[in-house]
LUMVO-652589 format. One line per 2 residues: their letters; for each residue x, y, z of N, C-alpha, C, O. Coordinates in steps of 0.02 Angstrom, whole numbers, plus 50000, padded with zeros to 5 digits. Layout:
<sites>
A) X:Y:Z:X:Y:Z:X:Y:Z:X:Y:Z | ... .
</sites>
This chain:
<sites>
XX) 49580:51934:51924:49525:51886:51930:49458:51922:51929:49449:51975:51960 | 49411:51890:51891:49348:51940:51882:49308:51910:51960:49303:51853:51983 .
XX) 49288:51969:51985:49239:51976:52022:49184:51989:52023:49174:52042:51994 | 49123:51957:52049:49044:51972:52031:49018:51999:52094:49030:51970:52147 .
XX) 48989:52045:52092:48952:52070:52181:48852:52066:52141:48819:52076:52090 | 48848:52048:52196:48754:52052:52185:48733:52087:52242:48760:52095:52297 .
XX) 48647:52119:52205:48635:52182:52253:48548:52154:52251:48533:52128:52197 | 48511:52155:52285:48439:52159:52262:48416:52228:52244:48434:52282:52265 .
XX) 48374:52213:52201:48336:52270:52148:48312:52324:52206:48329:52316:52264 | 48283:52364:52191:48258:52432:52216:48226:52455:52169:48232:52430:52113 .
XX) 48190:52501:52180:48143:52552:52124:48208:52602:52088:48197:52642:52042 | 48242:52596:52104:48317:52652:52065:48344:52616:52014:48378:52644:51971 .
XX) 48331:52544:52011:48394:52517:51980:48330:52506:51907:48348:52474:51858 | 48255:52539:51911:48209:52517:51854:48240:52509:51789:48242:52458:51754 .
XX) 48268:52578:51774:48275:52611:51701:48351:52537:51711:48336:52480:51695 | 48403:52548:51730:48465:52479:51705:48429:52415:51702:48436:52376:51655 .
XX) 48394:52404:51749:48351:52323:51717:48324:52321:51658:48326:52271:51623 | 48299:52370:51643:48241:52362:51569:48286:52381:51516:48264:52364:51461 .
XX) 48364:52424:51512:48418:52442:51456:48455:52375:51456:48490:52356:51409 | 48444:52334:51522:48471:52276:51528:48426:52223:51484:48445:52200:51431 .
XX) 48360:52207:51518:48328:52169:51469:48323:52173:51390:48323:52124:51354 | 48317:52238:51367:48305:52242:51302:48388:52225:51263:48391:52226:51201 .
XX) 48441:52214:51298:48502:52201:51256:48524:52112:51267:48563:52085:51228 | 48490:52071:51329:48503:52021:51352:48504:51974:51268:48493:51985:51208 .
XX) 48522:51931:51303:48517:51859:51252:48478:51795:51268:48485:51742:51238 | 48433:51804:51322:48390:51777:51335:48323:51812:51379:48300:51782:51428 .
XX) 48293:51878:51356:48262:51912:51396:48203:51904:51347:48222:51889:51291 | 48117:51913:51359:48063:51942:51317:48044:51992:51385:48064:52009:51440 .
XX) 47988:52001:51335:47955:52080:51375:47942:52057:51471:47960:52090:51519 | 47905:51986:51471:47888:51984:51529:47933:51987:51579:47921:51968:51636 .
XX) 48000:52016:51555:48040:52019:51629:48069:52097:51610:48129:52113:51611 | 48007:52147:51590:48024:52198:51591:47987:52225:51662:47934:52200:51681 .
XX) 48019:52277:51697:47981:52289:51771:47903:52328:51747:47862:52334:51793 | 47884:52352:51685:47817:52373:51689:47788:52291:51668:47727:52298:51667 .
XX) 47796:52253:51659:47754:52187:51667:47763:52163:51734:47713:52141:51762 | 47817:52163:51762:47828:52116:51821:47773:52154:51885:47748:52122:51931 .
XX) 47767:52211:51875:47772:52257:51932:47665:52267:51930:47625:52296:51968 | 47657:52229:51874:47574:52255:51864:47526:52227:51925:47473:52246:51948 .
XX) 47580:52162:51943:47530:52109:52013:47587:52126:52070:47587:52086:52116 | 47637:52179:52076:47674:52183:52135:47651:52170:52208:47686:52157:52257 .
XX) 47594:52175:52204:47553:52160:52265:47548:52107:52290:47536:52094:52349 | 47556:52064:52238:47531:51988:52284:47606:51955:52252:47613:51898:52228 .
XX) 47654:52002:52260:47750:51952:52276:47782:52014:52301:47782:52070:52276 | 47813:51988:52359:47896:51998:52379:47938:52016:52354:47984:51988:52385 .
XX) 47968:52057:52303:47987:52038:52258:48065:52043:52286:48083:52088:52323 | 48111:51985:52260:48176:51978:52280:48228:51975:52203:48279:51941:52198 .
XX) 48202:52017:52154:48251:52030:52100:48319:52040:52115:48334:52069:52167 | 48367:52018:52074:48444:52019:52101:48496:52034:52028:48492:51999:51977 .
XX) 48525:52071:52032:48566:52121:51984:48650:52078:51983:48680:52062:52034 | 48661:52073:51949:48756:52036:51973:48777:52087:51918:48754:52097:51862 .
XX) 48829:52117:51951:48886:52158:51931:48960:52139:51915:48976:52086:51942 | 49011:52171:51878:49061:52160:51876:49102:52263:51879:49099:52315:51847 .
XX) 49123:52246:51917:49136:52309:51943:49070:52352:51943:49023:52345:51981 | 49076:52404:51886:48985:52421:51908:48964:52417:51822:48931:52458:51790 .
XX) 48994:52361:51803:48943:52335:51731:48899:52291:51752:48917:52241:51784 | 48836:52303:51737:48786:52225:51745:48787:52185:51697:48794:52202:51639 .
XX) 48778:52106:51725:48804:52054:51688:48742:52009:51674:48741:51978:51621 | 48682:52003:51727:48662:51978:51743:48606:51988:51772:48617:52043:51796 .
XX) 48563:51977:51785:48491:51984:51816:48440:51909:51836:48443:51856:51805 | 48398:51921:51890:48367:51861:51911:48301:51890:51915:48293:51932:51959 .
XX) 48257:51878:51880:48191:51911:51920:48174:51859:51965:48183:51801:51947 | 48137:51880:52050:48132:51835:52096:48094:51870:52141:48091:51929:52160 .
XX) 48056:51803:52159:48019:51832:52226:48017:51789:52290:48035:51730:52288 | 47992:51825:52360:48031:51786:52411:47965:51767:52447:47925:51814:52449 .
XX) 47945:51713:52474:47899:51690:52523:47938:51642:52569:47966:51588:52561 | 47927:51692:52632:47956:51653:52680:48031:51653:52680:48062:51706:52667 .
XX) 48064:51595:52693:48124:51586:52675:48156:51563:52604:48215:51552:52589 | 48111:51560:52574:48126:51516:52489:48104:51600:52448:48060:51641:52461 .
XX) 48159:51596:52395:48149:51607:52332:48148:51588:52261:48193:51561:52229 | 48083:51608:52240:48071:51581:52165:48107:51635:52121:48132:51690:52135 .
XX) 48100:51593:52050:48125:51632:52012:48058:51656:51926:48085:51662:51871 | 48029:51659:51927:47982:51705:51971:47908:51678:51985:47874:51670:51934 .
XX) 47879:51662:52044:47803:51649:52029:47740:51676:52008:47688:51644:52000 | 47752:51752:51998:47706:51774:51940:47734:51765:51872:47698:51796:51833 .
XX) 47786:51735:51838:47794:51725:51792:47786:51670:51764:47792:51617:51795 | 47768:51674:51692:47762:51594:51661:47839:51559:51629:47844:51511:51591 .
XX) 47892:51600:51658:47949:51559:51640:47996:51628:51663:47973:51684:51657 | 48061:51616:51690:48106:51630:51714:48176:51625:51702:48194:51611:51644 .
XX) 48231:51638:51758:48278:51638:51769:48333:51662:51750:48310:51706:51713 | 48405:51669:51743:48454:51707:51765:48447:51744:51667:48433:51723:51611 .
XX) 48465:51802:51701:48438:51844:51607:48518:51883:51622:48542:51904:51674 | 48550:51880:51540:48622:51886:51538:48644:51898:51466:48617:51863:51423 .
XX) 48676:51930:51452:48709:51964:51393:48750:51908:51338:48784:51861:51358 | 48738:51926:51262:48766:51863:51227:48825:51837:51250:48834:51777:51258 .
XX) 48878:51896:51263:48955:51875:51260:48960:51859:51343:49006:51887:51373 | 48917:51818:51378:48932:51792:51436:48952:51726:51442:48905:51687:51440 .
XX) 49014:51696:51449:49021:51633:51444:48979:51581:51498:48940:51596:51543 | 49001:51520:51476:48978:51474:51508:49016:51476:51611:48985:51476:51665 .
XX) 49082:51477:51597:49124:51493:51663:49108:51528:51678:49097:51517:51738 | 49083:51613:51658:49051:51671:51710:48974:51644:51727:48943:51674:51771 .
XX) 48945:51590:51695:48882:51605:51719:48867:51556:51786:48822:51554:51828 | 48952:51503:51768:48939:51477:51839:48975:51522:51876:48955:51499:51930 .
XX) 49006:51560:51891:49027:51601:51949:48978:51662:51953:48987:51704:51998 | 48937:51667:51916:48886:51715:51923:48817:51670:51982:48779:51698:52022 .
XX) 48820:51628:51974:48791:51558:51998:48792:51568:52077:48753:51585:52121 | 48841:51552:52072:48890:51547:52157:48883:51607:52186:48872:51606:52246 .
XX) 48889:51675:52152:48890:51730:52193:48827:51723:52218:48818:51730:52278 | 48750:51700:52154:48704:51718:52189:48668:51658:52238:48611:51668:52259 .
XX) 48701:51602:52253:48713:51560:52289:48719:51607:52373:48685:51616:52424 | 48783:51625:52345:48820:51645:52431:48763:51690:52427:48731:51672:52477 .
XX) 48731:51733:52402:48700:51810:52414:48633:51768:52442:48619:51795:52495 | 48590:51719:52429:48535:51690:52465:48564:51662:52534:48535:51687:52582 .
XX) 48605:51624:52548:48642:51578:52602:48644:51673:52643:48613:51690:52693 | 48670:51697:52619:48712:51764:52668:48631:51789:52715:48628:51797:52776 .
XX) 48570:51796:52664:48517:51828:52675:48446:51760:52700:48384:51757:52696 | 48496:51721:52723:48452:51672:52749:48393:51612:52718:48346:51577:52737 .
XX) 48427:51628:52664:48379:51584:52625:48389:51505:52638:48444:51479:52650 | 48317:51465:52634:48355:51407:52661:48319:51341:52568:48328:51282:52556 .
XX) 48279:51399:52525:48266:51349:52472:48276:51411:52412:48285:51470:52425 | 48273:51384:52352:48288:51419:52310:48247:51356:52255:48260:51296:52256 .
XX) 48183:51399:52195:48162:51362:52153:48165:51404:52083:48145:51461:52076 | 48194:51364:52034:48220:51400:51988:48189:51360:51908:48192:51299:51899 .
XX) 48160:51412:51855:48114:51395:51826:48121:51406:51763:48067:51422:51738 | 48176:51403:51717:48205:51434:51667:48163:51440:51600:48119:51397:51597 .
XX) 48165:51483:51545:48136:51501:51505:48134:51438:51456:48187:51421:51429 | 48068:51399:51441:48091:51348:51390:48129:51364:51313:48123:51409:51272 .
XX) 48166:51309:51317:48232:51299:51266:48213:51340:51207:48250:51384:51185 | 48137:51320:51172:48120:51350:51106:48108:51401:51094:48108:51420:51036 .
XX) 48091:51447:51151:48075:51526:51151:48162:51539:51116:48164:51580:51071 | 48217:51513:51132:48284:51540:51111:48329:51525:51035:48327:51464:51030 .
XX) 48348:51538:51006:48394:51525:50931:48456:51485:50964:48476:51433:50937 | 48486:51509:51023:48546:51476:51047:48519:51465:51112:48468:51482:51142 .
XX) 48591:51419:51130:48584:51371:51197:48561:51410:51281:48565:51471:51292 | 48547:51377:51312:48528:51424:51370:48546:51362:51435:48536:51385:51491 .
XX) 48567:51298:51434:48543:51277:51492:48613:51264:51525:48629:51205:51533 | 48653:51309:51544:48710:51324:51585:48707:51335:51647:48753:51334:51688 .
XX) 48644:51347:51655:48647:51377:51729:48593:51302:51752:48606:51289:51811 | 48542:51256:51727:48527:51209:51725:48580:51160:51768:48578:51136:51825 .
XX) 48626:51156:51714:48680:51112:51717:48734:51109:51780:48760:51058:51802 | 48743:51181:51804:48767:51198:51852:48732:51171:51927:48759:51135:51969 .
XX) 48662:51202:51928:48629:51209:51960:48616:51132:52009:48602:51122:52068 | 48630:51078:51936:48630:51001:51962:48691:50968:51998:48695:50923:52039 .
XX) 48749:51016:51961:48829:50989:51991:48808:51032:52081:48827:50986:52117 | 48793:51063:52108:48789:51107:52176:48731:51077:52217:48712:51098:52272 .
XX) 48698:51010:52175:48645:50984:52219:48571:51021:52222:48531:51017:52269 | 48563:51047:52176:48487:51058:52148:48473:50990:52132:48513:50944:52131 .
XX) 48408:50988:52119:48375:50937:52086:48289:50963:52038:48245:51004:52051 | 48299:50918:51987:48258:50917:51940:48184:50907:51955:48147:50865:51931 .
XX) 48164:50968:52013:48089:50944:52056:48033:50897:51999:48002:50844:52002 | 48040:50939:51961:47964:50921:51913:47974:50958:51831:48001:51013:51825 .
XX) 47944:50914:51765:47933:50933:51721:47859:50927:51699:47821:50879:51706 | 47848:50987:51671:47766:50997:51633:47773:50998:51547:47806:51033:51509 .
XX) 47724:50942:51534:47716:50965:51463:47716:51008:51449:47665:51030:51475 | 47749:51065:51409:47746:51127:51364:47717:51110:51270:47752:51077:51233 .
XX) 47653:51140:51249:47637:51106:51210:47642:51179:51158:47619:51235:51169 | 47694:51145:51075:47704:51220:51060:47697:51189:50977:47692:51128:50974 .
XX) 47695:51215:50928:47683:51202:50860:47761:51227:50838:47773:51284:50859 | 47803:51205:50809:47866:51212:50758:47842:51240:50702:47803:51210:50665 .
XX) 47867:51309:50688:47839:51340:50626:47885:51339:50577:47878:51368:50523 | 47929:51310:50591:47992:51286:50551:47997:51243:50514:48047:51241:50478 .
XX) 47938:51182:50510:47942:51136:50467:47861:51133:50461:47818:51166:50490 | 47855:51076:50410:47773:51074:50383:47744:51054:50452:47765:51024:50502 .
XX) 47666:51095:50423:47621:51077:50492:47590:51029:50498:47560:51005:50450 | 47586:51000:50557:47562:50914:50569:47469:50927:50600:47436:50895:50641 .
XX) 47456:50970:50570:47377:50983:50605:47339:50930:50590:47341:50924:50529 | 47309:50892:50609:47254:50832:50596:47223:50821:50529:47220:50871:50492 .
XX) 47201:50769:50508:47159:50775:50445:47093:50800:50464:47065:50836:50423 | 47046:50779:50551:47007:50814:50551:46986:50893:50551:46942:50925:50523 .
XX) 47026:50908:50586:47048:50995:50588:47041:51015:50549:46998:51059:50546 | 47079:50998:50490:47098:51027:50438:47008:51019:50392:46987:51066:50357 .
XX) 46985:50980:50397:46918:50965:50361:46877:51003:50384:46835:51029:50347 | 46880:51019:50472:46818:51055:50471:46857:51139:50457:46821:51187:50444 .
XX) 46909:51144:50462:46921:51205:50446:46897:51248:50393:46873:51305:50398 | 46913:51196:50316:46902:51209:50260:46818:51230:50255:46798:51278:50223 .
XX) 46793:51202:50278:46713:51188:50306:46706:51249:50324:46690:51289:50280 | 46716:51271:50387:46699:51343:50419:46736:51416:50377:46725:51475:50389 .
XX) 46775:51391:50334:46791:51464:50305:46741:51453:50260:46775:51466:50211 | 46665:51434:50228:46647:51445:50203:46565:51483:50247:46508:51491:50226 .
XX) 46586:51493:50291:46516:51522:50355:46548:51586:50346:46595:51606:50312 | 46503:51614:50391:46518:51700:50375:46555:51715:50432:46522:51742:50476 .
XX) 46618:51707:50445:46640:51700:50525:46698:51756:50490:46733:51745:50440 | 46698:51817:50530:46762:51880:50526:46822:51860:50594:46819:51848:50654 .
XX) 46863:51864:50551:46937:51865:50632:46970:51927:50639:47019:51945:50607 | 46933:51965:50690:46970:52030:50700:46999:52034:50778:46987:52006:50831 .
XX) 47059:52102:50745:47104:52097:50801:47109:52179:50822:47125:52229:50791 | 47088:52167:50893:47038:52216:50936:47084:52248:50980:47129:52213:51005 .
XX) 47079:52313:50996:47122:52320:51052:47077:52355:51109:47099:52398:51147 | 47003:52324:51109:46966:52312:51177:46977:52242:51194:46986:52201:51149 .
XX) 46976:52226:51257:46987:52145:51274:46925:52134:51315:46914:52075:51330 | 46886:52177:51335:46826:52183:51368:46768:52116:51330:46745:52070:51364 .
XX) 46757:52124:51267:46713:52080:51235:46752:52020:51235:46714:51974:51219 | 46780:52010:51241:46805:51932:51226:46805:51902:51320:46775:51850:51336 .
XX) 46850:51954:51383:46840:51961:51441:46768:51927:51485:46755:51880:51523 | 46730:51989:51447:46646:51986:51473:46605:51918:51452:46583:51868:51481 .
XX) 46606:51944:51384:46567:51874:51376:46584:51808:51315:46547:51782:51273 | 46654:51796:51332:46684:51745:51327:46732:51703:51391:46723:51645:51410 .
XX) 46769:51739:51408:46835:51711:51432:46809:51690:51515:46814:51634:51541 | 46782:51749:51545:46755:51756:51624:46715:51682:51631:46730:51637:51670 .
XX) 46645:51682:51571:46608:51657:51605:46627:51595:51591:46615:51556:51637 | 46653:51571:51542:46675:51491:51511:46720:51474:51556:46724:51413:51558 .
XX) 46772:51513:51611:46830:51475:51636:46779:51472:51724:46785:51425:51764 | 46748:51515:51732:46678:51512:51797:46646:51445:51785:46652:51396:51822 .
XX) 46612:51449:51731:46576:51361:51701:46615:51309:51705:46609:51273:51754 | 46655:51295:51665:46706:51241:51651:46741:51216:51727:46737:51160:51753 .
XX) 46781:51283:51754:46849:51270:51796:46813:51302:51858:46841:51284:51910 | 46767:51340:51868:46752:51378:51941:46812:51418:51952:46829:51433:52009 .
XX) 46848:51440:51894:46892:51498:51900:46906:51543:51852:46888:51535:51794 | 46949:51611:51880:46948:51647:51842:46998:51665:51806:47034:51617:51792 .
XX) 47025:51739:51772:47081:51701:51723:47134:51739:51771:47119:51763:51825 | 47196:51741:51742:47263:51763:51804:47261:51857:51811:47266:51900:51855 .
XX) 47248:51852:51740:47234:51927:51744:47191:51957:51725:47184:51942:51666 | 47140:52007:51747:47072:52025:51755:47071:52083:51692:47124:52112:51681 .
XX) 47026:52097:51658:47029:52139:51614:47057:52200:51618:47082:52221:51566 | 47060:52246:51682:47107:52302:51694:47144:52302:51679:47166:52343:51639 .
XX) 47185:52233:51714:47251:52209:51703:47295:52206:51640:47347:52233:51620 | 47233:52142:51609:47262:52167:51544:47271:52210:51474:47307:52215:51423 .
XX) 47200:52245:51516:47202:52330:51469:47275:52351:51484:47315:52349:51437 | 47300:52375:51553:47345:52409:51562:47399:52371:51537:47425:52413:51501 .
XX) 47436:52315:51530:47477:52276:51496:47500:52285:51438:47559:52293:51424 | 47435:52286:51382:47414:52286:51318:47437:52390:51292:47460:52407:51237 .
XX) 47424:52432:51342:47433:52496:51359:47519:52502:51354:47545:52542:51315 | 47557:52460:51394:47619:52437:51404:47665:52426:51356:47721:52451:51351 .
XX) 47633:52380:51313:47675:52326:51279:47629:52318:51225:47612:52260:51213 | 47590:52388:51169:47545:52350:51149:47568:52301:51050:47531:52276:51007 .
XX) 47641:52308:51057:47649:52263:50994:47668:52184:51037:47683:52136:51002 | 47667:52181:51071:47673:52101:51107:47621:52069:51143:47620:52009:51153 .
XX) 47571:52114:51166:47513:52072:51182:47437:52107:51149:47409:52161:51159 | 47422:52051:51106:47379:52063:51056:47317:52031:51083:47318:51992:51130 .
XX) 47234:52059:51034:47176:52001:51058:47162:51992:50982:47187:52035:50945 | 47129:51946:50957:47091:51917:50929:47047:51888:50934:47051:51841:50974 .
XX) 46993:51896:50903:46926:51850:50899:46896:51850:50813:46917:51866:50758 | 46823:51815:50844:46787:51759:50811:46718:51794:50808:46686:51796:50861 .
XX) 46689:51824:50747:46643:51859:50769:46585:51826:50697:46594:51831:50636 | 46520:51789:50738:46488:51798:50688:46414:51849:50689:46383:51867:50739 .
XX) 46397:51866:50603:46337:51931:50629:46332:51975:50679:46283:52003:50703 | 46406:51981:50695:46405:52050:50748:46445:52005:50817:46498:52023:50844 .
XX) 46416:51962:50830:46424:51922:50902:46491:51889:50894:46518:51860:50847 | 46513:51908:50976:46582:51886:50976:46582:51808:50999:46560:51799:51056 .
XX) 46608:51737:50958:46605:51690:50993:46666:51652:51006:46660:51599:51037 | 46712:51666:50990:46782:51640:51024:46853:51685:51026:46850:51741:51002 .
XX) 46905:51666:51049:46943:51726:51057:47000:51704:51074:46998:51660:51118 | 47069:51724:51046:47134:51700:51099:47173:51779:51106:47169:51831:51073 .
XX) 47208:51762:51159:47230:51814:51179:47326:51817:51164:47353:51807:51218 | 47353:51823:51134:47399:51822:51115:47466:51834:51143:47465:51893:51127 .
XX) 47540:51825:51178:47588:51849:51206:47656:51846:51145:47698:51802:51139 | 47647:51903:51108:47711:51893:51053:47769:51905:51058:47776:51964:51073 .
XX) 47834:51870:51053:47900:51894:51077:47935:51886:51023:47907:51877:50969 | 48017:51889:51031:48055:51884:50960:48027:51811:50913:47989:51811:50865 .
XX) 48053:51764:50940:48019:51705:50902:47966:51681:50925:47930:51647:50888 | 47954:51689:50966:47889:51640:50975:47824:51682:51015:47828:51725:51059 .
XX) 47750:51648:50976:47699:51676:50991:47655:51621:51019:47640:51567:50995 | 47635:51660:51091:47591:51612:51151:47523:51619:51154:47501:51676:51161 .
XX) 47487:51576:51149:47405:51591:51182:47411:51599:51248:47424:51550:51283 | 47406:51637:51264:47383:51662:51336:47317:51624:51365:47316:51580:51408 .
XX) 47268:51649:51332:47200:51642:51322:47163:51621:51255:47163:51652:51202 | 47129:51553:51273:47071:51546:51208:47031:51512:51252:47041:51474:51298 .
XX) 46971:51541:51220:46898:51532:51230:46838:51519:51190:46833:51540:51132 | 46802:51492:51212:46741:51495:51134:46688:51502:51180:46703:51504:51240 .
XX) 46613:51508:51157:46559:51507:51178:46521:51450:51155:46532:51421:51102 | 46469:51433:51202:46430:51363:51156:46407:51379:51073:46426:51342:51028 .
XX) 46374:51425:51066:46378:51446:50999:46447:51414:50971:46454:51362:50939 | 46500:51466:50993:46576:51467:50943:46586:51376:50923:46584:51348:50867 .
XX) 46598:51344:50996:46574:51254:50985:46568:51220:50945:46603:51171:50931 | 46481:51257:50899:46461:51228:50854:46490:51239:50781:46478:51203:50733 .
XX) 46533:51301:50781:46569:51302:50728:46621:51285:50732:46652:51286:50678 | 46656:51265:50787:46713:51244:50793:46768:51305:50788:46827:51296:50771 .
XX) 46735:51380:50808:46780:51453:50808:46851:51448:50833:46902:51475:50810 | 46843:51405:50890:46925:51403:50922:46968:51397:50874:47010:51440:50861 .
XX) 46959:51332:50837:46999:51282:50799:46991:51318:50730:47020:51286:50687 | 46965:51369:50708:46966:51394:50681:47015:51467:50675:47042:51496:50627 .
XX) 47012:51479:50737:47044:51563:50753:47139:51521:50755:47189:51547:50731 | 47136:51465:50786:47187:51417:50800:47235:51419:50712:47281:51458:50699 .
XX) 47220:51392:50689:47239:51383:50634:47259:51442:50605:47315:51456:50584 | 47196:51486:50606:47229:51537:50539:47285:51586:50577:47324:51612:50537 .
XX) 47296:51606:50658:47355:51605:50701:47411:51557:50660:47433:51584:50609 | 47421:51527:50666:47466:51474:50666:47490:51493:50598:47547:51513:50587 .
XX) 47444:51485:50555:47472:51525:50461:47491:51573:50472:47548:51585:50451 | 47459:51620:50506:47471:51699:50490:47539:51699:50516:47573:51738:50483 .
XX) 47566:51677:50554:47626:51699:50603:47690:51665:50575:47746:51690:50578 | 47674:51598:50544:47717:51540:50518:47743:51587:50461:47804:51590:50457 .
XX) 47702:51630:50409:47682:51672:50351:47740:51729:50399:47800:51726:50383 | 47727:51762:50437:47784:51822:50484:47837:51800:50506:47873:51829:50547 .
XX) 47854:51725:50471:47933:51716:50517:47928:51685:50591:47979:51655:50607 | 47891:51686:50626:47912:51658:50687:47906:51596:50700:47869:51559:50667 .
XX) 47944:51575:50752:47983:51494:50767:47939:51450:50762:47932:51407:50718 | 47892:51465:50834:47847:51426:50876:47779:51459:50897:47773:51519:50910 .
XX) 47738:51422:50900:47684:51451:50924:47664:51379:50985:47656:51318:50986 | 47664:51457:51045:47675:51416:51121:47580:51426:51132:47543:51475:51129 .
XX) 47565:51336:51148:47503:51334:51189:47479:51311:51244:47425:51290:51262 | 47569:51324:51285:47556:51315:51350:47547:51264:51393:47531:51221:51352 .
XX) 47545:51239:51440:47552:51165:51484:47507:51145:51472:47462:51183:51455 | 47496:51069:51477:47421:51024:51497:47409:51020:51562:47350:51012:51575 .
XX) 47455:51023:51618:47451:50996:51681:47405:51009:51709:47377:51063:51698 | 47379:50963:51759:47333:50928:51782:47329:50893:51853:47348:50835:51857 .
XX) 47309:50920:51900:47302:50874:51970:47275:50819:51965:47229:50813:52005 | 47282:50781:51939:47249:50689:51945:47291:50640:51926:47348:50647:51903 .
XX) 47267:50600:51934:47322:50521:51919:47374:50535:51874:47432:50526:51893 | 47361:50558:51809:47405:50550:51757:47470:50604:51748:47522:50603:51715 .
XX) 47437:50656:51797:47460:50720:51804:47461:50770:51723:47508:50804:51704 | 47410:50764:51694:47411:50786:51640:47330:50798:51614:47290:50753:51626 .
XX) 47307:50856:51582:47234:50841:51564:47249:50809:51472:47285:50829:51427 | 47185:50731:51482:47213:50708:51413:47173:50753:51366:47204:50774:51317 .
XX) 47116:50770:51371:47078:50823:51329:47117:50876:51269:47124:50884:51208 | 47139:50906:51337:47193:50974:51311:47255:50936:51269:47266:50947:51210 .
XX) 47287:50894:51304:47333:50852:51249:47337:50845:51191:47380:50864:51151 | 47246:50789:51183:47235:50772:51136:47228:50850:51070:47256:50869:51019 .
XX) 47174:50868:51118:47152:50935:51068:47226:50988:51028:47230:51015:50973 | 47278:50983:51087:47331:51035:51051:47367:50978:51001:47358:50989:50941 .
XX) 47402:50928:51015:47421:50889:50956:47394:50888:50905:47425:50895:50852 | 47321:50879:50908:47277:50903:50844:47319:50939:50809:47355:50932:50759 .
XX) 47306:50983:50851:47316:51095:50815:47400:51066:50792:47422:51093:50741 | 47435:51025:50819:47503:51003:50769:47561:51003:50830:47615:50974:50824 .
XX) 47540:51040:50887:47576:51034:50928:47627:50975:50946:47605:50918:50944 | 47710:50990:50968:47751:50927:50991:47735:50953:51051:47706:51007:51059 .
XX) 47763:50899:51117:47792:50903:51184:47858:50925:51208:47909:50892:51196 | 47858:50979:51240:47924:51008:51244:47938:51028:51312:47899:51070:51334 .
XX) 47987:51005:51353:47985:51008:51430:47975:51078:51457:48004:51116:51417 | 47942:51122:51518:47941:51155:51568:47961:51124:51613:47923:51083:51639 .
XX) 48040:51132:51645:48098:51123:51688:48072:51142:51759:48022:51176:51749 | 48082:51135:51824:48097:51143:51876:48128:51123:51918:48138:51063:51928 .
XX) 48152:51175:51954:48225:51150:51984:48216:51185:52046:48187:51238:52059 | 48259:51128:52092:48253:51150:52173:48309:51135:52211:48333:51079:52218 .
XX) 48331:51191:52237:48391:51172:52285:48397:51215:52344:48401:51277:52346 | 48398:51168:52397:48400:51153:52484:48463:51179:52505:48514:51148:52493 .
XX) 48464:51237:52536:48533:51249:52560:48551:51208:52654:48514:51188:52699 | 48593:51211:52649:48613:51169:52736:48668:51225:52766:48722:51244:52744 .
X) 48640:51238:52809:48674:51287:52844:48724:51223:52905:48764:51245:52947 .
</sites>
C-alpha cells in the first residue's frame, strides 16, 4: 500500500523544491523559492513537501497566520504542485495526509487558492473536488479577466479604431530592463493619485526578481520624443502571459498609450504561441463586488471571464 509522509520545508530542502518545480505539471516560476522567498518577511512560511518513501510527489507552497494556513498569500495563485504521472487517487490521499499533517500541528482553518484552470493544457481540479467531498467550501470567486489567444480576437471596434489612429503618432514600444522609469514616473505616482496606494512590489523588488527570472518577468513601455508615458509590466510563463502592471500618464491618456501597448502585447505574443494573456481580477469592495470600469475597459481589450476559486475548510477537533 503506498504511503505518503509530509514534512514542512526548511532552507535544506531549497535546491528539491525548485528540481521539483521545474519538472511538476502544474508549477510556473512563482512557486520557485527565489520568488517566494523575495517578501519572506512579511509570511510564516508553512511550505509542505509529501513524499513517498523519500521520492517527492508533491508540494504546497503555504503560509501560516495564527492558526490558519493559506496556500499562499503572497501569491497570486496557488496550491498543491505535483508531477504529470500523479493520479487522481494519489492526489486524494496526498490530500488527507496533508489534512492529518495541519489537524496534527494544530491548525484549526486551512484556505486554499488554486492556480486558474487556463494557465494549464490539462485538467487540474482534483484536489478542488476533493477538497468539497471533506467539507471545504467554495468561500468566494473573483473575476479573472484573460484574452484566449487561441481563437480570433474579440477587441472592440472602438479600440481597434483608435489603435489604427495612434500607430500613425510617433509613439516607440520598447522593452527595458530598467523598471525604474516606468516605477518613478509612471506606475508610483498614478496608483498614489488614483488608489492612495502603492504597487505590491517596490522597484528593488522587482529589479531583483527581473535579476532572478529575467526571461519571465519582462517591462515594456510607451515612449513618446524621449518621454516615457505608459507601461505594463509583464509575468511570462509556459502558456500564458500576465500584466502585472499597466499604467499610463495623463499625457499617455490622450493617446490612448495603454490601449495601445495593450494590443500590440496581445499580437506579439498570440504571433509566439501562447494561450492566454492574463489581466488579472476586477474585484472591488462595493455593492457589486466588482470595479465596472476595469470590466468594461478589459472586455474591450477582448477579454472573457474566467473564475479565481477559493476555498475554505474548518477543521473540528
Amino acid at each position: 500500500m503506498i504511503k505518503y509522509t509530509v514534512k514542512k520545508y526548511d532552507q535544506n530542502d531549497f535546491e528539491i523544491w525548485n528540481d521539483f518545480v521545474a519538472q511538476a505539471k502544474n508549477a510556473t516560476f512563482l512557486f520557485h523559492r527565489d520568488f517566494m522567498e523575495y517578501h519572506k518577511d512579511r509570511f510564516e512560511d508553512f511550505s509542505l513537501l509529501v513524499f513517498e518513501e523519500e521520492k517527492l510527489k508533491a508540494i504546497l507552497p503555504a503560509n501560516k497566520k495564527g492558526n490558519t494556513v493559506y496556500s499562499h498569500q503572497g501569491l497570486t495563485y496557488g496550491g498543491l504542485v505535483y508531477l504529470p504521472k500523479l493520479k487522481a487517487e494519489n492526489i486524494e490521499m496526498v490530500l488527507d495526509e496533508i489534512l492529518l499533517f495541519l489537524k496534527e500541528n494544530k491548525i484549526e482553518t486551512f484556505y486554499y487558492k488554486p492556480i486558474p484552470d487556463f494557465y494549464l493544457s490539462e485538467g487540474n481540479a482534483a484536489m478542488q473536488f476533493f477538497l468539497l467531498k471533506r467539507n471545504a467550501v467554495l468561500e468566494r470567486k473573483e473575476m479573472n479577466l484573460a484574452v484566449n489567444l487561441s481563437v480570433p480576437l474579440q477587441i472592440s471596434k472602438s479600440k481597434l479604431k483608435h489603435f489604427r489612429r495612434i500607430e500613425n503618432l510617433d509613439l516607440d514600444i520598447v522593452e527595458e530592463e530598467d523598471f525604474y522609469p516606468f516605477w518613478e514616473n509612471i506606475l508610483e505616482p498614478r496608483l498614489l493619485e488614483k488608489f492612495h496606494t502603492k504597487p505590491v512590489h517596490s522597484k528593488e523588488e522587482i529589479r531583483l526578481l527581473k535579476s532572478k527570472f529575467p526571461q519571465n518577468i519582462k517591462q515594456f513601455s510607451a515612449y513618446t520624443n524621449g518621454e516615457i508615458i505608459a507601461g505594463i509590466t509583464i509575468f511570462e510563463t509556459k502558456n500564458v502571459v500576465k500584466s502585472q502592471y499597466g499604467a499610463t500618464s495623463k499625457k499617455g491618456e490622450k493617446f490612448r498609450a495603454l490601449d495601445f501597448l495593450f494590443i500590440n502585447l496581445i499580437q506579439t505574443y498570440r504571433g509566439n504561441g501562447k494561450l492566454f494573456f492574463d489581466m488579472g481580477i476586477v474585484d472591488e469592495n462595493n455593492a457589486s463586488g466588482y470595479n465596472e470600469g476595469l470590466l468594461k475597459q478589459k472586455e474591450e481589450l477582448g477579454c472573457s471571464v474566467y473564475a479565481q476559486d477559493f476555498y475554505k475548510l474548518d477543521f473540528t477537533y
